[in-house]
SEDO-34095 format. One line per field, with one value per atom (N, C-alpha, C, O): residue number from 1; atom name; x, y negated, z negated. Coordinates in Angstrom, 2 decimals. Example, Ala and Ser with C-alpha at 12.3 -4.5 7.8 and 13.67 -1.06 7.14 Angstrom:
2
pos: 1:1:1:1:2:2:2:2
site: N:CA:C:O:N:CA:C:O
c1: 13.19:12.30:13.20:14.24:12.85:13.67:12.90:13.41
c2: 5.69:4.50:3.30:3.32:2.25:1.06:-0.03:-1.14
c3: -7.80:-7.80:-7.80:-8.46:-7.08:-7.14:-7.87:-8.04
//
This chain:
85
pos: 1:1:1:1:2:2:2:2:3:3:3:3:4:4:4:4:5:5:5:5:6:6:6:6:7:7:7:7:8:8:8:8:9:9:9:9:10:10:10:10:11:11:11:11:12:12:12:12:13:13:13:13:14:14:14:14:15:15:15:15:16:16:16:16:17:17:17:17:18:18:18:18:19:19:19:19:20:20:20:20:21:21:21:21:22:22:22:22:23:23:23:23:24:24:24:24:25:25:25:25:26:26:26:26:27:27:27:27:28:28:28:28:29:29:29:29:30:30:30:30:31:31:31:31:32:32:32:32:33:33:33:33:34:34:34:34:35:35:35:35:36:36:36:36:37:37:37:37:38:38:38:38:39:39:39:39:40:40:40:40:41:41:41:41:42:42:42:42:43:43:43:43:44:44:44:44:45:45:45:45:46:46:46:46:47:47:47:47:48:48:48:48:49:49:49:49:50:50:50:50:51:51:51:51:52:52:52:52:53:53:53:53:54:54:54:54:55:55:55:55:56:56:56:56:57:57:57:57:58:58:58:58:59:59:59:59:60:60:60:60:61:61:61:61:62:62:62:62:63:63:63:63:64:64:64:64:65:65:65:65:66:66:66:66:67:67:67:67:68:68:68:68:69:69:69:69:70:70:70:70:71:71:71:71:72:72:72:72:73:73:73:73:74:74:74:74:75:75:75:75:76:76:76:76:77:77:77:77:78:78:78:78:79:79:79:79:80:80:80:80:81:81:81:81:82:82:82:82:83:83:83:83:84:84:84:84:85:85:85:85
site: N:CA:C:O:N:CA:C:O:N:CA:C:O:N:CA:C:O:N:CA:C:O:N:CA:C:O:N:CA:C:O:N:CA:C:O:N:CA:C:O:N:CA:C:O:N:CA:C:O:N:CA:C:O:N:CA:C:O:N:CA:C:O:N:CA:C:O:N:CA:C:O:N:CA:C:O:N:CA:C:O:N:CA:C:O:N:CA:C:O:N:CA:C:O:N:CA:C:O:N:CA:C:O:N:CA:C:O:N:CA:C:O:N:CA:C:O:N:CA:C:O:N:CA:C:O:N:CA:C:O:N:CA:C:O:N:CA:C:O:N:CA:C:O:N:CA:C:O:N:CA:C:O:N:CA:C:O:N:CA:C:O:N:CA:C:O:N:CA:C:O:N:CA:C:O:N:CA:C:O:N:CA:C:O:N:CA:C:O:N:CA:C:O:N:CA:C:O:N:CA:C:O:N:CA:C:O:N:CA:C:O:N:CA:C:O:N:CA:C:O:N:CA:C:O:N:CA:C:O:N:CA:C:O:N:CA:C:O:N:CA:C:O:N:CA:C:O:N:CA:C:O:N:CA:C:O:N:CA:C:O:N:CA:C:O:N:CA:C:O:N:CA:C:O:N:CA:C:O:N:CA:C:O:N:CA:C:O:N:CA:C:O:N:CA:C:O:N:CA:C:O:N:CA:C:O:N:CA:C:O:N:CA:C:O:N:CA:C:O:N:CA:C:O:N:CA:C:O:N:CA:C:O:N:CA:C:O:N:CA:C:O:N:CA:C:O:N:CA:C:O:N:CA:C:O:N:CA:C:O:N:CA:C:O:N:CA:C:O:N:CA:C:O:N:CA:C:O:N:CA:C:O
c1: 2.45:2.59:3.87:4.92:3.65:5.12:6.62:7.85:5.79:6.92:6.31:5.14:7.06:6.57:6.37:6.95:4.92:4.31:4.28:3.89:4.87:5.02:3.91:3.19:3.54:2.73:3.16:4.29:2.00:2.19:2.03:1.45:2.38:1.93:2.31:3.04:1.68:1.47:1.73:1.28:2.82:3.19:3.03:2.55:3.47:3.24:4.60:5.09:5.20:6.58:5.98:4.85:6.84:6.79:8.12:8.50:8.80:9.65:11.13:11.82:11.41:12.85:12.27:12.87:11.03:10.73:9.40:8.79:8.98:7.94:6.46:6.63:5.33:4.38:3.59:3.15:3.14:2.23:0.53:-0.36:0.56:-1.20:-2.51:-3.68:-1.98:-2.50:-1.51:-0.46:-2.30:-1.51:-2.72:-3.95:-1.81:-2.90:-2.78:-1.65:-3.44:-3.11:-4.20:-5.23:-4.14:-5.24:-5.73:-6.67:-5.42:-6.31:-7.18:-7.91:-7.03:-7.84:-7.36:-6.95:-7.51:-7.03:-7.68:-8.80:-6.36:-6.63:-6.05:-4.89:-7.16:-6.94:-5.99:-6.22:-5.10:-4.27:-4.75:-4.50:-5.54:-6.05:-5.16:-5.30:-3.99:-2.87:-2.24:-2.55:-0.63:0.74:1.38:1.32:2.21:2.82:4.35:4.44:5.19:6.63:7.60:7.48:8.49:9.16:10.00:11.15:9.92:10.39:11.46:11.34:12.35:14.02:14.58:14.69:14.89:15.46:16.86:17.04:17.71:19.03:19.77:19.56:20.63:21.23:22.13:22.36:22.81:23.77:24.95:25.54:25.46:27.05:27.83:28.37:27.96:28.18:27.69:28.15:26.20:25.60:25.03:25.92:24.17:23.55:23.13:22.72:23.34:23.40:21.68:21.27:21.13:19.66:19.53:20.24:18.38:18.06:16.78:16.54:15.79:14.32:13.89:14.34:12.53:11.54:10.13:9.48:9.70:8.59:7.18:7.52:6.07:5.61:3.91:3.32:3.40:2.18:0.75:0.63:-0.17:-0.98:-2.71:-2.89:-3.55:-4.76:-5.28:-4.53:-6.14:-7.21:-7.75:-7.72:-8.53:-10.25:-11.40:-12.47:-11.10:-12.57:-11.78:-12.07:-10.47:-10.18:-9.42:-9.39:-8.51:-7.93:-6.70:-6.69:-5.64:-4.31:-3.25:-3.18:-2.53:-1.20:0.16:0.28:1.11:2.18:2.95:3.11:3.25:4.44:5.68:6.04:6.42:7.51:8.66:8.14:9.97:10.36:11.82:12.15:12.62:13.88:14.73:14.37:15.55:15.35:16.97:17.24:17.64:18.86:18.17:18.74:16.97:16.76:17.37:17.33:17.68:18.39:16.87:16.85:15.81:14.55:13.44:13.93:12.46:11.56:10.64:9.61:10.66:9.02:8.91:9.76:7.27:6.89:6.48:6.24:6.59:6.09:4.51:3.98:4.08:2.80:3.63:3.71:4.12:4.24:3.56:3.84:2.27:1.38:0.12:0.17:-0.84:-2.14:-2.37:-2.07:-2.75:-3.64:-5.01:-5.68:-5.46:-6.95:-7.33:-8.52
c2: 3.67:3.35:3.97:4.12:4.27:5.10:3.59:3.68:2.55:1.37:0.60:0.35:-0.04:-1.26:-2.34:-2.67:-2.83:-3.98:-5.90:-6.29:-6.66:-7.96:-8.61:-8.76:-9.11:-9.91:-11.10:-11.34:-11.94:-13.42:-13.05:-11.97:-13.64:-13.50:-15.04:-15.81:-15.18:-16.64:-15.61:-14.48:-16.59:-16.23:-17.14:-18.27:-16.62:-17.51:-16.89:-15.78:-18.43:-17.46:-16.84:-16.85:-16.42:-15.60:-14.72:-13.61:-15.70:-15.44:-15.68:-16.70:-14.60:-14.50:-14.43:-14.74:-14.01:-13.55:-14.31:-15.05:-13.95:-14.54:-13.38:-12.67:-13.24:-12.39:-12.35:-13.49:-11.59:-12.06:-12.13:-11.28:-13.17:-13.26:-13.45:-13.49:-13.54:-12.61:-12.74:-13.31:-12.01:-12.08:-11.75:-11.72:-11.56:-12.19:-10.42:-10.04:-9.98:-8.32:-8.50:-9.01:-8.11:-8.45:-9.60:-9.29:-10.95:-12.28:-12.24:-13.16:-11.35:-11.46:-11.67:-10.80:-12.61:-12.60:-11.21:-10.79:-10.91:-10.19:-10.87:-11.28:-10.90:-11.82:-10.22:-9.18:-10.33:-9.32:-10.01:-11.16:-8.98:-9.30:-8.98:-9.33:-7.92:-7.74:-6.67:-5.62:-7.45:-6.96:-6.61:-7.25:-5.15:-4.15:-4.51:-4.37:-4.87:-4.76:-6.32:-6.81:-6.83:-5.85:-4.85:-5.25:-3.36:-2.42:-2.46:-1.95:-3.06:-3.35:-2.23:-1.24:-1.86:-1.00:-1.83:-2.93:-0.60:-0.92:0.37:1.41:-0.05:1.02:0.49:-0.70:1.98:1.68:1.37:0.74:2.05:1.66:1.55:0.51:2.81:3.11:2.84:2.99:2.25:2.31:0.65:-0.09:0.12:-1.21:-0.99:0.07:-2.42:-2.39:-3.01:-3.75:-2.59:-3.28:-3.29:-2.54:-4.37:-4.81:-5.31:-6.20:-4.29:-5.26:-5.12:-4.58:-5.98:-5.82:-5.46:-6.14:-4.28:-3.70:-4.31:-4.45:-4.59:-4.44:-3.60:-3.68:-2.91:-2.27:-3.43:-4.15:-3.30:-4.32:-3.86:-2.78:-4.40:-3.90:-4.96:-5.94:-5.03:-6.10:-6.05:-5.33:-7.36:-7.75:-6.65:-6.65:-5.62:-4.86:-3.59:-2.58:-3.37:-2.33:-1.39:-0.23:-2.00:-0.76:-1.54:-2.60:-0.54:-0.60:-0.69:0.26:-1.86:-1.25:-1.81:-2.31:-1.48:-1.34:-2.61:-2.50:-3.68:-4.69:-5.14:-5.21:-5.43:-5.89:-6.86:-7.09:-7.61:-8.32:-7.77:-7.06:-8.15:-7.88:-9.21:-10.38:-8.94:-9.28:-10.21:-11.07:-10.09:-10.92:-12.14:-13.21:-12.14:-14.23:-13.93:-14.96:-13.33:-13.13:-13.78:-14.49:-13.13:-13.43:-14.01:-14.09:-14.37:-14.78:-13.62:-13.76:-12.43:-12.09:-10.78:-10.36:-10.31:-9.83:-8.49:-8.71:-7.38:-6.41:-5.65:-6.11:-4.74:-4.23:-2.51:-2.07:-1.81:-0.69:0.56:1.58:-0.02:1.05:0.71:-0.23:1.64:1.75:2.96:3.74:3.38:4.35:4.44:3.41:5.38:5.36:5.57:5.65
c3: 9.97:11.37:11.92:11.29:13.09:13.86:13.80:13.83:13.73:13.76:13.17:13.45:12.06:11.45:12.58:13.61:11.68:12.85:12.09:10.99:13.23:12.37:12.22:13.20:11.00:10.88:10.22:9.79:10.16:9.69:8.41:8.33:7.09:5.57:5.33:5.96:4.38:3.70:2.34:2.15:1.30:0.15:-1.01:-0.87:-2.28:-3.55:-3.90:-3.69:-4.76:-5.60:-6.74:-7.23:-6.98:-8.55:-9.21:-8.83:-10.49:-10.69:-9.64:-9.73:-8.73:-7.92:-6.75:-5.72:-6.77:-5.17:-4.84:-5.62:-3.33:-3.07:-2.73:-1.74:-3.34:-3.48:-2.39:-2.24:-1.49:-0.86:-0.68:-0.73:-0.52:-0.72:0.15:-0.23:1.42:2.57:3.76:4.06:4.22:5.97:7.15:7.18:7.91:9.36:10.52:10.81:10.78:11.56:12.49:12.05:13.92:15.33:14.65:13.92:14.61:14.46:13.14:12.76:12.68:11.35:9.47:8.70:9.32:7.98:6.74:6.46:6.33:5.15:3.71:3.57:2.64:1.26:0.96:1.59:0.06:-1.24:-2.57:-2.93:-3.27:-4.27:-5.87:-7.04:-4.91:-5.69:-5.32:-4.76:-6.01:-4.73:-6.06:-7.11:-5.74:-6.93:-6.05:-4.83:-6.68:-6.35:-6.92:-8.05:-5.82:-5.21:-5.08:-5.28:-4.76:-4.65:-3.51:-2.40:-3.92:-4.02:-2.78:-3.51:-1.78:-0.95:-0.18:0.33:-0.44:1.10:0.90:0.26:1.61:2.69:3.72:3.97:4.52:5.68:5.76:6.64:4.35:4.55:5.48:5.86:6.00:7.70:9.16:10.29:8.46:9.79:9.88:9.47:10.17:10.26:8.73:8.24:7.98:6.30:6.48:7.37:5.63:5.65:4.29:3.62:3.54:2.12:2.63:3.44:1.76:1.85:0.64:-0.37:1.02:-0.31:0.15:0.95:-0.45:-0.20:-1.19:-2.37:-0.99:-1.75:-1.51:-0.43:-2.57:-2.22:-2.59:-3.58:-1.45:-1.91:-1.74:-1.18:-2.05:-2.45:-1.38:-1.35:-0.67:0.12:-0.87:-1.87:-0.33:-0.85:-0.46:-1.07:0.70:1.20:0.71:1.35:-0.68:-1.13:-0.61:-1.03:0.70:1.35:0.55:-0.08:0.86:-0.08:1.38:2.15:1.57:2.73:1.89:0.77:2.93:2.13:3.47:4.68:2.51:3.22:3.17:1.99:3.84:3.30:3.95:5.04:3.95:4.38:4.18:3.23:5.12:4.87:3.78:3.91:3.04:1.72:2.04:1.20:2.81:3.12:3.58:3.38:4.19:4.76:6.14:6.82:6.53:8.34:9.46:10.46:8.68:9.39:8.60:7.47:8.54:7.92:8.15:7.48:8.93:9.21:8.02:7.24:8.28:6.91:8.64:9.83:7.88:8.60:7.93:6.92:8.53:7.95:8.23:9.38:7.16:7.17:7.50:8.13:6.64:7.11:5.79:5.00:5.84:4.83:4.53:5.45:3.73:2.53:2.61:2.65:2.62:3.06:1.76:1.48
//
């Protein structure tokens, strides 16, 4: 996507972090039948410091997108990065 887009996610812990196991995009729930990460990112010494956690995830109807949350707790929301065809 040209801008990450927010969505709702409902999570499970696991281990340190929290997994996600679906979320919600135009009113429609999508199940994650399984989530690869989290793939640990930061940055911005100089500039605005950012820390997230990415993770890659599989639907139930097999498409793959990529989500993630900013990983300091500043916000709660989960974004939708983008998908893989």
């Amino acid at each position: 996507l040209p801008s990450p887009k927010v969505v709702t996610v409902d999570t499970q812990p696991r281990r340190d972090h929290e997994v996600p196991i679906r979320y919600m995009d135009n009113n429609e729930w999508h199940d994650v039948v399984e989530a690869a990460g989290p793939d640990r990112v930061s940055g911005g010494r100089w500039t605005r410091e950012y820390a997230r956690e990415y993770f890659r995830c599989v639907r139930e109807d097999g498409m793959m997108v990529w989500l993630y949350h900013e990983a300091k707790k500043e916000t709660k929301d989960w974004f939708l990065h983008g998908w893989w065809d």
